[in-house]
Residue frames as qw, qx, qy, qz and C-alpha x, y, z in Angstrom:
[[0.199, 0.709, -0.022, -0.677, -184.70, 52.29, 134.36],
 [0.677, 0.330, 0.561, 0.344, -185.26, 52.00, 130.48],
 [0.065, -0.644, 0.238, 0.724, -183.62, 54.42, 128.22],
 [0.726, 0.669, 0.134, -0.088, -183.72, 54.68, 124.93],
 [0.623, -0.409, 0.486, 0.456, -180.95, 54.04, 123.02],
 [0.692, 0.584, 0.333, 0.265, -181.66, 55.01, 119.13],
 [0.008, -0.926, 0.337, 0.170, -178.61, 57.64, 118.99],
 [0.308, -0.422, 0.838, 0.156, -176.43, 54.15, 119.13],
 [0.638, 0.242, 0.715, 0.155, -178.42, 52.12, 116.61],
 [0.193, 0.939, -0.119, -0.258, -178.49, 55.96, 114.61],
 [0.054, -0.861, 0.486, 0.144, -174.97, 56.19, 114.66],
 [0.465, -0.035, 0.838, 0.284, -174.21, 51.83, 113.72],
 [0.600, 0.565, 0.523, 0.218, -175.84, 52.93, 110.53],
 [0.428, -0.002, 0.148, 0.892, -173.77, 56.06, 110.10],
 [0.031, -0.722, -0.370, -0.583, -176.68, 58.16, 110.22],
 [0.384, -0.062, -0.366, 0.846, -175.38, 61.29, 113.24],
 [0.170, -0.122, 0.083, -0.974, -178.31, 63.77, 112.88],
 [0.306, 0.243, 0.724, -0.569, -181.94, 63.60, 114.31],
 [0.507, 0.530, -0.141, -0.665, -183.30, 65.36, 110.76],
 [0.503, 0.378, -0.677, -0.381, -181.93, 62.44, 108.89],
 [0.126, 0.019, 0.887, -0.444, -183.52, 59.92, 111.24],
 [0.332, 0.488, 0.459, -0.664, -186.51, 61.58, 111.25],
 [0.247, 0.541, -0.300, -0.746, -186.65, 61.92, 107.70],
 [0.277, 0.032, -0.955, -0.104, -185.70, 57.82, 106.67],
 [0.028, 0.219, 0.888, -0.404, -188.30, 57.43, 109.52],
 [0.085, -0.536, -0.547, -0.637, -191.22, 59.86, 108.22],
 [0.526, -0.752, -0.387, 0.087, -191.86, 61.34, 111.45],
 [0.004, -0.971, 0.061, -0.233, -191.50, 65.35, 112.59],
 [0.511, 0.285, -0.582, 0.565, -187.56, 65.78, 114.29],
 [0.323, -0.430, 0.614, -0.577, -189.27, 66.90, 117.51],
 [0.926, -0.063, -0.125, -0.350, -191.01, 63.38, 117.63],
 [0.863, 0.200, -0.358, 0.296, -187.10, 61.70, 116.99],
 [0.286, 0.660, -0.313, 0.620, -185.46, 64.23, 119.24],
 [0.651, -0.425, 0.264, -0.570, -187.57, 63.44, 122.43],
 [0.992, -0.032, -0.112, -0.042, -186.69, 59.74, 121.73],
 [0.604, 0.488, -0.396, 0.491, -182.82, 60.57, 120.50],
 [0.007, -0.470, 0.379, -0.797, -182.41, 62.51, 124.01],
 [0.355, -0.233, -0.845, 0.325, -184.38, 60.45, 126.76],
 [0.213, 0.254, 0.379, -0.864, -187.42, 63.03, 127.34],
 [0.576, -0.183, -0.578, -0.549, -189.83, 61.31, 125.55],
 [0.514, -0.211, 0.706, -0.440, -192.19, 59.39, 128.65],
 [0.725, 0.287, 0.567, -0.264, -194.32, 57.33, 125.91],
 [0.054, 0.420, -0.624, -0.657, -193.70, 56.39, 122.56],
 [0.823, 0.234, 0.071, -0.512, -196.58, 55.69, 120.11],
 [0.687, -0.379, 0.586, 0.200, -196.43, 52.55, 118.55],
 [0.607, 0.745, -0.051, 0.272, -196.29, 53.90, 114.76],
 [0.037, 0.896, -0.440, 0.054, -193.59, 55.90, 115.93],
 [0.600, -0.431, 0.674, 0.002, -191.66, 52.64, 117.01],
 [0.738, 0.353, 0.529, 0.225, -192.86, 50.69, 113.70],
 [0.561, 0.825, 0.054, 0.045, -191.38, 53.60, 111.59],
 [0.018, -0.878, 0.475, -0.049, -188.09, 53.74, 113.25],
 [0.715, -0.189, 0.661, 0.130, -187.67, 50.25, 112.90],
 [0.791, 0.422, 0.387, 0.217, -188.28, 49.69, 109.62],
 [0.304, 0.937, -0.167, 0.032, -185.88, 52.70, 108.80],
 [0.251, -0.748, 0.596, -0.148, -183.42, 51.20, 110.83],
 [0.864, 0.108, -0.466, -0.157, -184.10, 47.59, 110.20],
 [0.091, -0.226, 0.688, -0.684, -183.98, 47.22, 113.78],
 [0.416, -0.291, -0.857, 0.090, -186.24, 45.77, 116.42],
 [0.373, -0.832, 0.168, -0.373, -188.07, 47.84, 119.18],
 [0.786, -0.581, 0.040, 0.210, -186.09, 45.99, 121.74],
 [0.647, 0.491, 0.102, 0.574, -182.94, 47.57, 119.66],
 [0.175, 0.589, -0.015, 0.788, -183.87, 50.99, 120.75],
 [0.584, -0.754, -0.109, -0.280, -184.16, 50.24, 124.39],
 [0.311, 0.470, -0.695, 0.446, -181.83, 49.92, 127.16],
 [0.752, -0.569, -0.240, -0.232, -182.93, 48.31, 130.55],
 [0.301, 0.291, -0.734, 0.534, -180.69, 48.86, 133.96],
 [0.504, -0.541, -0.628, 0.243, -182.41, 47.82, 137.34],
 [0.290, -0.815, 0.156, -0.477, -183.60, 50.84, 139.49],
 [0.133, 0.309, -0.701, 0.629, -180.88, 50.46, 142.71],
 [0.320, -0.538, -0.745, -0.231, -182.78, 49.31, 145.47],
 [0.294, -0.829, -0.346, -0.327, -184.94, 50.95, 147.66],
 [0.601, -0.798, -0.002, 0.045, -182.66, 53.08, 150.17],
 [0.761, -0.180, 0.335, 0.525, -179.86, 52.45, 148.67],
 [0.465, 0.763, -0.217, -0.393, -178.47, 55.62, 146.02],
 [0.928, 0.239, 0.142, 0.249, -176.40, 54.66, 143.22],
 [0.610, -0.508, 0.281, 0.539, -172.73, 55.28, 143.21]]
């Protein structure tokens, strides 16, 4: 599974709110909020090249990656 993770790369620059994300980042708070919160499914890639360069960050920054469990098997 890949998550986003830009609440934690948010919050190592001391910035706590989505508005003030969104703002450094030029781009609407429901745009950052769907990312900030893990209900975005797709993410343009302006939207990725503006939250980087606000963040002075990488896209691979604002991901997480865990393996999906396998097949038959739940996770614990």
């Amino acid at each position: 599974m890949i998550r986003f993770v830009l609440h934690r790369m948010a919050a190592n620059r001391d910035i706590t709110k989505i508005k003030d994300v969104a703002a450094k980042a030029g781009l609407s708070a429901l745009a950052v909020s769907g990312i900030w919160n893990n209900a975005s499914l797709r993410v343009d890639l302006k939207t990725l090249n503006a939250l980087c360069n606000a963040l002075n960050c990488t896209p691979g920054d604002l991901f997480e990656y865990e393996p999906d469990p396998p097949k038959g098997k739940k996770k614990s």
